[in-house]
C-alpha positions as CSV (number, residue, x, y, z in Angstrom):
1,X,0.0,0.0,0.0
2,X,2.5,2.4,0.5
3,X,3.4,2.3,-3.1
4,X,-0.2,3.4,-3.6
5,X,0.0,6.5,-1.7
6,X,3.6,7.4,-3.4
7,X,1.6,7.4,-6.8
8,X,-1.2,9.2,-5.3
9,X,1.5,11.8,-4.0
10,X,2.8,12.0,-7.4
11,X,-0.4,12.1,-8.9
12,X,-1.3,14.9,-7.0
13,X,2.0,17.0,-7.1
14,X,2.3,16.8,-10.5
15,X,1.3,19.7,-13.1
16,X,-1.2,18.8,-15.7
17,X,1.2,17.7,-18.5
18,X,0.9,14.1,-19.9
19,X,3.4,11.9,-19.9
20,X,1.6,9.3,-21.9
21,X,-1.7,9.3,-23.7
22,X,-1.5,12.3,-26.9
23,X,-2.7,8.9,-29.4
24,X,-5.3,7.4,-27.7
25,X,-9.3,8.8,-27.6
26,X,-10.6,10.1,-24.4
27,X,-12.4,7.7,-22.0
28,X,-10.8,4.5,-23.7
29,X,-8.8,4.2,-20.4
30,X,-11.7,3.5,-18.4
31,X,-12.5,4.2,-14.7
32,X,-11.3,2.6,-11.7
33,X,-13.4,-0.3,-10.3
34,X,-13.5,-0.8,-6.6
35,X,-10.6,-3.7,-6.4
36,X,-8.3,-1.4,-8.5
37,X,-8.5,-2.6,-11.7
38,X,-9.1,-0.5,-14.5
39,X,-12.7,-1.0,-16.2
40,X,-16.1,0.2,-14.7
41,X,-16.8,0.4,-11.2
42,X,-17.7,-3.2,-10.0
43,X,-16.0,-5.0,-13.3
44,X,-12.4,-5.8,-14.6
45,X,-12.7,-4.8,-18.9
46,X,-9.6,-5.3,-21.2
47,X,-8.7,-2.1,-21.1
48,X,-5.7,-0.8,-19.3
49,X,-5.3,2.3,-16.9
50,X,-4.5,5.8,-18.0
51,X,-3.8,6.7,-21.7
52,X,-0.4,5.5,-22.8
53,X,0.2,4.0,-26.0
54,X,2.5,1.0,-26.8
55,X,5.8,3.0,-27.0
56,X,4.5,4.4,-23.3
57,X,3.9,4.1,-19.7
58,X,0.6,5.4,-18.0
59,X,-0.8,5.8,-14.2
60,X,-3.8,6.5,-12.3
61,X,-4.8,6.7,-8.7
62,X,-8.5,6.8,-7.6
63,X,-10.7,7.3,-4.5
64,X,-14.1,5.9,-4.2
65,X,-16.9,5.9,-1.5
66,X,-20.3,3.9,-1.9
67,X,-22.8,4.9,0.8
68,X,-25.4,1.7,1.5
69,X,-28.3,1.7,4.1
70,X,-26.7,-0.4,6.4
71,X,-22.4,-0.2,5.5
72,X,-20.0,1.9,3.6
73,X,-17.3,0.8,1.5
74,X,-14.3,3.3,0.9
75,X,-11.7,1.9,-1.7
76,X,-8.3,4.1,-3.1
77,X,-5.2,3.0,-5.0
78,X,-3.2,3.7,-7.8
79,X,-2.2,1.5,-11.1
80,X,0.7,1.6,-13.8
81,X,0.4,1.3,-17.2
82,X,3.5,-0.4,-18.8
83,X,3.3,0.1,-23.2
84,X,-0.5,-0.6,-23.2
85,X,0.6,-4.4,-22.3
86,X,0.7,-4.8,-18.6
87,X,-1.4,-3.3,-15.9
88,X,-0.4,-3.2,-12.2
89,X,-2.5,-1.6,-9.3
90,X,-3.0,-1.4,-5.9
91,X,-5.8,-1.0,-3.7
92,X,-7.5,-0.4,-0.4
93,X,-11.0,-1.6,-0.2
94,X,-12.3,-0.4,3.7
95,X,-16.2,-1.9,4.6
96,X,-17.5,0.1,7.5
97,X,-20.0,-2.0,9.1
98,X,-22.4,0.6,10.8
99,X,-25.4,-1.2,11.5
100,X,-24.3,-4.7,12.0
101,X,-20.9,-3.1,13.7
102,X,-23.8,-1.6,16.5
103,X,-26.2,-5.1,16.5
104,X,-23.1,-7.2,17.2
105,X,-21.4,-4.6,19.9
106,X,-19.1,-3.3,18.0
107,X,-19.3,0.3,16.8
108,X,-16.7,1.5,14.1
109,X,-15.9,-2.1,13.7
110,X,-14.6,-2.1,9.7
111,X,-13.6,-4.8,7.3
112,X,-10.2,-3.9,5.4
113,X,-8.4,-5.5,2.5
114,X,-5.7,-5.4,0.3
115,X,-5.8,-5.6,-3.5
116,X,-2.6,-6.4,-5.6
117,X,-3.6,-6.8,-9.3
118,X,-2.1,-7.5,-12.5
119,X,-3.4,-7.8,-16.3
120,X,-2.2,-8.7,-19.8
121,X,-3.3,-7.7,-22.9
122,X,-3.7,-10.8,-25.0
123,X,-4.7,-9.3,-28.3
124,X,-7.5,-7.7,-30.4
125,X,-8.4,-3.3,-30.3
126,X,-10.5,-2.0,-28.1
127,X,-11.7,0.3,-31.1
128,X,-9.9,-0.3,-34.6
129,X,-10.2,-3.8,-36.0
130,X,-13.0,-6.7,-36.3
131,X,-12.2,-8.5,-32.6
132,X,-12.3,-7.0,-28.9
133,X,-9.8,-6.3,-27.0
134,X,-8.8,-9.5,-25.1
135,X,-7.2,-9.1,-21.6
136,X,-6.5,-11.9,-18.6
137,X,-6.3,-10.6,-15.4
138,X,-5.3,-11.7,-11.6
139,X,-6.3,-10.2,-8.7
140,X,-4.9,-11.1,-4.8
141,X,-6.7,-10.1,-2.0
142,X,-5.7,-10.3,2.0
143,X,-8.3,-9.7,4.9
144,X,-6.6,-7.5,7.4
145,X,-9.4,-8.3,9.4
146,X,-10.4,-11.8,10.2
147,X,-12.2,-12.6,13.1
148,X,-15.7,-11.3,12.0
149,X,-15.4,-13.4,8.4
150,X,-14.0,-16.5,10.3
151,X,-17.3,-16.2,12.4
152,X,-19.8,-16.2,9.3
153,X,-17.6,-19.3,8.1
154,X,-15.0,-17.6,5.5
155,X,-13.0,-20.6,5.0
156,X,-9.4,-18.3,4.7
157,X,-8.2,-14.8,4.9
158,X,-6.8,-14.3,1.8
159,X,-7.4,-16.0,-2.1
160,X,-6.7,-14.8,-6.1
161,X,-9.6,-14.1,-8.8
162,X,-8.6,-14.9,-12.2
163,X,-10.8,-13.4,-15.0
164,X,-10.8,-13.0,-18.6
165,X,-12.2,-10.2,-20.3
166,X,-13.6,-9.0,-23.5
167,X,-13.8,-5.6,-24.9
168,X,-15.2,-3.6,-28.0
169,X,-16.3,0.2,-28.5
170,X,-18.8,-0.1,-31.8
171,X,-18.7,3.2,-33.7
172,X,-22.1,4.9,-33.9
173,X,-24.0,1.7,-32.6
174,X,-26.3,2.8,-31.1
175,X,-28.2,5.4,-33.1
176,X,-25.6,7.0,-34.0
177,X,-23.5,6.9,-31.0
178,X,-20.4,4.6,-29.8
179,X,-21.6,1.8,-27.9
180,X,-19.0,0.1,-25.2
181,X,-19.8,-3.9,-24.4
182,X,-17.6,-5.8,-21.7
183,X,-17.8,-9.6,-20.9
184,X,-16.1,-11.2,-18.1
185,X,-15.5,-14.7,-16.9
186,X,-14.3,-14.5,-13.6
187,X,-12.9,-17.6,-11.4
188,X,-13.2,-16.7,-7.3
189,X,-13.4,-17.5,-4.2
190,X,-14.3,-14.4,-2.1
191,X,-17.4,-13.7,-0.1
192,X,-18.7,-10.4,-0.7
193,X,-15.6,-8.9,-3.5
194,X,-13.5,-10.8,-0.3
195,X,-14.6,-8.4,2.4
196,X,-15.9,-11.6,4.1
197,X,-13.6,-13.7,3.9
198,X,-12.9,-16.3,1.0
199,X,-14.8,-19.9,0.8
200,X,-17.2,-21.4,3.1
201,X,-19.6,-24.2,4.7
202,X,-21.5,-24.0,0.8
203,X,-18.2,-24.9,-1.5
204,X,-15.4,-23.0,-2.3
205,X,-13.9,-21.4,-6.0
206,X,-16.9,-21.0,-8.6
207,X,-16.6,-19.0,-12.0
208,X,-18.9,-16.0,-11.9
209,X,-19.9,-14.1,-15.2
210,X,-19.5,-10.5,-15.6
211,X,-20.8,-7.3,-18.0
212,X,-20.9,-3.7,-18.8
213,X,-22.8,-1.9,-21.5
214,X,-22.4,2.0,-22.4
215,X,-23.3,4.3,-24.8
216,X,-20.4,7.7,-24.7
217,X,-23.1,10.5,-25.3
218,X,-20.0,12.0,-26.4
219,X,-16.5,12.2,-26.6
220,X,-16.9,13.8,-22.2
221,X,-19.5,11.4,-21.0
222,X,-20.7,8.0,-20.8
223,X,-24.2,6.2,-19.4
224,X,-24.5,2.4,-18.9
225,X,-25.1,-0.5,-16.6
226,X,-23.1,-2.9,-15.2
227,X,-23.8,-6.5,-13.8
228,X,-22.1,-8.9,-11.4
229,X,-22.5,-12.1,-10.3
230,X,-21.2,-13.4,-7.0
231,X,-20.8,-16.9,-5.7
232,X,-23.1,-18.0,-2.3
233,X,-20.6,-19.4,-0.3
234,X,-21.8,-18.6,2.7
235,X,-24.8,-19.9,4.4
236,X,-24.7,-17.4,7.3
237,X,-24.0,-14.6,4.2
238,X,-26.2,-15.2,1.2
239,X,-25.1,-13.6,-1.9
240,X,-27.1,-12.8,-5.1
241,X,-25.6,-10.4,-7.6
242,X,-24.2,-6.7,-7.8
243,X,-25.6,-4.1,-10.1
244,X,-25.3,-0.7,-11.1
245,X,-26.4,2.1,-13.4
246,X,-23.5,5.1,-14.2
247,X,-22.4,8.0,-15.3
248,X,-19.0,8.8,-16.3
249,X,-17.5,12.7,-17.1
250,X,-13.8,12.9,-18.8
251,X,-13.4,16.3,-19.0
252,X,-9.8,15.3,-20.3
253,X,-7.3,13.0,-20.0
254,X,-5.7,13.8,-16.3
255,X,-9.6,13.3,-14.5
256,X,-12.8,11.8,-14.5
257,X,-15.6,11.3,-12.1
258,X,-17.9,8.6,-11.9
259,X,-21.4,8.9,-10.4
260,X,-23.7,5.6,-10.1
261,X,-26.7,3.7,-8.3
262,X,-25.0,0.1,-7.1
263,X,-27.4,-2.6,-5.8
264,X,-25.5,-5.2,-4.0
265,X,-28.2,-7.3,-3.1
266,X,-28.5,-8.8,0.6
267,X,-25.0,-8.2,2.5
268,X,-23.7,-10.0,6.0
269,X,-27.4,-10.9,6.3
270,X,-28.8,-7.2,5.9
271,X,-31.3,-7.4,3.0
272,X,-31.3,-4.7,0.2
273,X,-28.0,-2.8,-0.4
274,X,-28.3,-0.3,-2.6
275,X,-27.3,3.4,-2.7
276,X,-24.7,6.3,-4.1
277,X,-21.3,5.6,-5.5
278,X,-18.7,8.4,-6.3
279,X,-15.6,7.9,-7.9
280,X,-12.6,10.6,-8.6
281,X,-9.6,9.3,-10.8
282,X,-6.6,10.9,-12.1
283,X,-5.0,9.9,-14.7
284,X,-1.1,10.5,-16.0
């Protein structure tokens, strides 16, 4: 994590001059999703953080808060861009309990983990040619906090997600505009993204599909949905799906902000999460 906060530092310091990113169109970067990788908010795409071409390196750093009836999730990091080929990012994903934190006796109690990512670019264009943009992706994740998820009957504190994923922007689409799709085939074990843990009394690693429609209004903004399926591991914990419905604003290349309604379904036993997500990423 620390190398997180030194490219947030950097991010931050730095004056608005790109050092990657003059050749390729806004927005094709992406946003941040909450486990660092670069795509929408809740899904991995084949897309790469920040704008740098193949002859360049890119970065981004984002901060993200999603407020829910009962919990709220916080999530930052950063990611690296090397020559539009490999991805590597770090994140912090922070699950304030709130209302199960009080019923259990323990208010403030919060859920942390740690996100270390990496993805490939396998082949294909996100925009120019006949074939999406083909990525394979891992992500490791470590509970810094245990004893709650061992109690629901998380099997282990820490596991890997493995995903593939599919990309394509279709010029003028949809009536005229560009239309984004995203699949994602995703191979996990976590409970709840991992916030509870990974495994459990209903089985353990299950593959989990994945996707993300948007339409760019134009070249500044984007509209879409995304959906997410998780695995019921849990028996203490069901789990059902995640969804959400965005809005993303590139007023250039160095920042976007991502607003959205996010439906995560029934949580730590806690029926109906859904509320407001905000996301701010900067981009180098």
């Amino acid at each position: 994590m620390k190398a997180a906060f030194a490219m947030l530092a950097v991010l931050a310091l730095s004056p608005v001059v790109a050092c990657a990113g003059d050749g390729r169109l806004l927005a094709t970067g992406g946003v941040t999703e909450v486990e660092g990788s670069a795509g929408g908010g809740l899904v991995p795409w084949a897309v790469l953080a920040g704008y740098g071409t193949r002859d360049e390196v890119g970065a981004t750093a984002f901060r993200t808060r999603l407020d829910l009836p009962d919990y709220r999730l916080d999530a930052w990091g950063a990611a690296f861009t090397w020559h539009d080929r490999v991805e590597f990012s770090v994140a912090r994903d922070r699950f304030d309990l709130g209302t199960l934190g009080q019923a259990i006796g323990l208010p403030g109690a919060a859920l942390r983990q740690d996100v270390i990512s990496a993805k490939l670019r396998l082949a294909g264009d996100l925009v120019y040619g006949p074939w999406p943009q083909l990525a394979v992706g891992v992500q490791h994740k470590r509970l810094l906090d245990f004893t709650i998820p061992r109690l629901v009957g998380a099997r282990r504190d820490r596991g890997t997600d493995v995903y593939l994923a599919a990309s394509q922007v279709l010029l003028g689409a949809a009536g005229g505009y560009n239309l984004l799709w995203n699949a994602t085939l995703r191979s996990t074990a976590a409970n709840q993204f991992g916030l509870l843990g990974f495994g459990g009394d209903r089985g353990g690693r299950r593959l989990v599909g994945e996707g993300s429609l948007a339409v760019l209004l134009d070249p500044h903004v984007a509209v879409g949905a995304e959906y997410r399926q998780k695995p019921d591991h849990l028996s203490f914990a069901r789990e059902s799906r995640a969804a959400d419905l965005f809005v993303a604003w590139f007023p250039d290349k160095h920042v976007s902000l991502t607003a959205a309604y996010v439906s995560l379904g029934p949580v730590a036993g806690l029926r109906d999460q859904r509320g407001w997500y905000l996301s701010l990423q900067g981009s180098l």
